[in-house]
LUMFI-845604 format. One line per field, with one value per residue (C-alpha): x, y, z. Coordinates in steps of 0.5 Angstrom, whole numbers, plus 500, padded with zeros to 3 digits. Each point is the difference from the previous one (the first is absolute). Example, Ala and Ser with C-alpha at 12.3 -4.5 7.8 and 13.67 -1.06 7.14 Angstrom:
<nodes>
c1 (525/502)
c2 (491/507)
c3 (516/498)
</nodes>
This chain:
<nodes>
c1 (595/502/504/504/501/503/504/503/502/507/503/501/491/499/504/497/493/502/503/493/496/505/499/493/499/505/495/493/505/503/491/498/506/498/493/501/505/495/494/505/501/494/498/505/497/493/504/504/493/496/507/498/493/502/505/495/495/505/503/492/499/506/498/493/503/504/494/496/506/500/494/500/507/496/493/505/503/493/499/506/498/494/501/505/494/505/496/501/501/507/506/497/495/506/505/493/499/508/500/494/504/506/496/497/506/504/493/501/507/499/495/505/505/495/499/508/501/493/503/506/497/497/506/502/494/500/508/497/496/504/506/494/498/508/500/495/502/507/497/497/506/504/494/500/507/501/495/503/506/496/497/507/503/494/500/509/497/495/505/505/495/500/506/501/494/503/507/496/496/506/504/494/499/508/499/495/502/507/497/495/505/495/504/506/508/502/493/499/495/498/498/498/503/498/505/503/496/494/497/498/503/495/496/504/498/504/506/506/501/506/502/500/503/497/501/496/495/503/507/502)
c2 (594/495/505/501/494/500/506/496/494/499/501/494/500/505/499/493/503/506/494/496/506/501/493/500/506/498/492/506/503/495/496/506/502/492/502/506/497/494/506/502/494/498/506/499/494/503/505/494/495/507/501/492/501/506/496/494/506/502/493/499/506/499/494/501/506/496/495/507/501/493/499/507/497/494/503/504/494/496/507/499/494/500/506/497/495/493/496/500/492/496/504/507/497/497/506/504/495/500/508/500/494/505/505/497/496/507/503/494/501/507/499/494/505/504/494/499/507/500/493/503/506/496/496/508/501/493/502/508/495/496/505/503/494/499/507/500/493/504/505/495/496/506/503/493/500/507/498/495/504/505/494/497/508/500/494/502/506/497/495/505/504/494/499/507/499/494/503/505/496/495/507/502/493/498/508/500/493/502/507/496/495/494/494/503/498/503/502/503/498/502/496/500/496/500/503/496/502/499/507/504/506/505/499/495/493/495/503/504/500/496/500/493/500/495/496/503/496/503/501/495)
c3 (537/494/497/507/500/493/502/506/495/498/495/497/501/497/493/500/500/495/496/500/498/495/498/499/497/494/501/498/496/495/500/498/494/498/499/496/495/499/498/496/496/500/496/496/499/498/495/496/500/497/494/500/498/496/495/499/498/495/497/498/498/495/498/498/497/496/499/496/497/497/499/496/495/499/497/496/497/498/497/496/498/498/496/497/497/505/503/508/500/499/502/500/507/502/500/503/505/502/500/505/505/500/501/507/502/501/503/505/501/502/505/502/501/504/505/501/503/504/502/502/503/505/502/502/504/503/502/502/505/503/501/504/505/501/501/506/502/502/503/505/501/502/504/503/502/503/504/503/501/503/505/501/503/504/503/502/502/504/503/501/504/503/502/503/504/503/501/504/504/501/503/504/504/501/503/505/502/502/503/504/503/498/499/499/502/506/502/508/504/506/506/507/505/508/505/505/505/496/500/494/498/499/493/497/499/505/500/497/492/498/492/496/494/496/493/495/495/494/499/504)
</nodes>
C-alpha cells in the first residue's frame, strides 16, 4: 500500500524522497569512510612510536658500544704507561682522565642523538593521531549535514504532497457545492403555494410549484 502511494506520488515527490535517501546514504557513507581513515592513522601511529622505541634501543646500544670501546682504549693506555715505567700521576692521570670524559661525552651524544629522533618520531605519531580524530570528526560533520539535507527534502516532499491533497479536496468541495445547489448563485428552489380556490393539487404540498431564483451565499 505504502508503496501505491509512492508510486502515485508526484514527480517532484518522488525525486525529493530519492534525494533524501540519497543524502543520507552519502551521511552513512562519509561517517564510515572518517572511521576507517582514522584506524589508518592510528596504526600508522603504533608503527612510528615501534620505530621510536627501536631508535632509542639503538642510540643506547651505540653509546654503551662506545663506552666498551672507550674503556678498552683506556686500559690500553695505562698499560702503555706502566710499562713505560711513568707514573700514572700528574699529566699522564689527567690525559687518561681527559680521554675517558671524551669518550663518554660522545656515548652521551650518541644516546642524545637517538632521543631527538625518537623525539620526533613521536610528534609524527602525535601528528598520525590527530589527522585521524579530524578525519572522523569530518565524516561526522558530513554524515550530519546530508541528514539534514535528506530531512529538508522530506519535509518539501512531505509538504508538496500536501499541497496536493489540499488542492484536491479544495476541487472536490467547490465541485459537490455547485453539483448540489447548496448556497449557490442562482440556486432553484421549489415552493408550494395554495391556489385560488384553495384546493390541493394531488400529491402536491399546498399548491402548484413556482421557481425562485435566489441570491446565493457564496459568490454573491
Amino acid at each position: 500500500r505504502r508503496t501505491d502511494k509512492i508510486m502515485g506520488a508526484d514527480p517532484l515527490t518522488i525525486m525529493m524522497i530519492a534525494s533524501a535517501a540519497g543524502s543520507i546514504a552519502q551521511g552513512i557513507g562519509a561517517a564510515n569512510a572518517g572511521k576507517a581513515n582514522r584506524g589508518i592513522h592510528n596504526y600508522n601511529a603504533s608503527v612510528i612510536r615501534v620505530q621510536k622505541q627501536n631508535e632509542l634501543k639503538r642510540a643506547a646500544y651505540e653509546a654503551d658500544l662506545l663506552r666498551d670501546k672507550g674503556k678498552s682504549v683506556l686500559a690500553s693506555n695505562r698499560t702503555q704507561i706502566s710499562k713505560s715505567g711513568i707514573e700514572i700521576a700528574g699529566s699522564p692521570l689527567q690525559v687518561l682522565g681527559d680521554n675517558a670524559a671524551n669518550i663518554e661525552f660522545d656515548a652521551l651524544m650518541k644516546y642524545y642523538g637517538g632521543e631527538l629522533n625518537a623525539y620526533e618520531l613521536e610528534n609524527q605519531a602525535k601528528n598520525e593521531e590527530y589527522m585521524g580524530e579530524m578525519a572522523a570528526w569530518r565524516g561526522k560533520q558530513q554524515r550530519s549535514a546530508a541528514f539534514v539535507g535528506a530531512a529538508i527534502s522530506l519535509i518539501g516532499a512531505g509538504y508538496s504532497q500536501y499541497t496536493k491533497a489540499a488542492t484536491k479536496l479544495t476541487t472536490k468541495t467547490a465541485f459537490t457545492t455547485r453539483s448540489t445547489g447548496v448556497g449557490a448563485k442562482g440556486t432553484t428552489f421549489g415552493m408550494n403555494v395554495p391556489t385560488s380556490s384553495g384546493a390541493k393539487p394531488p400529491g402536491v404540498g399546498l399548491g402548484p410549484r413556482f421557481n425562485y431564483v435566489a441570491p446565493g451565499i457564496i459568490g454573491i
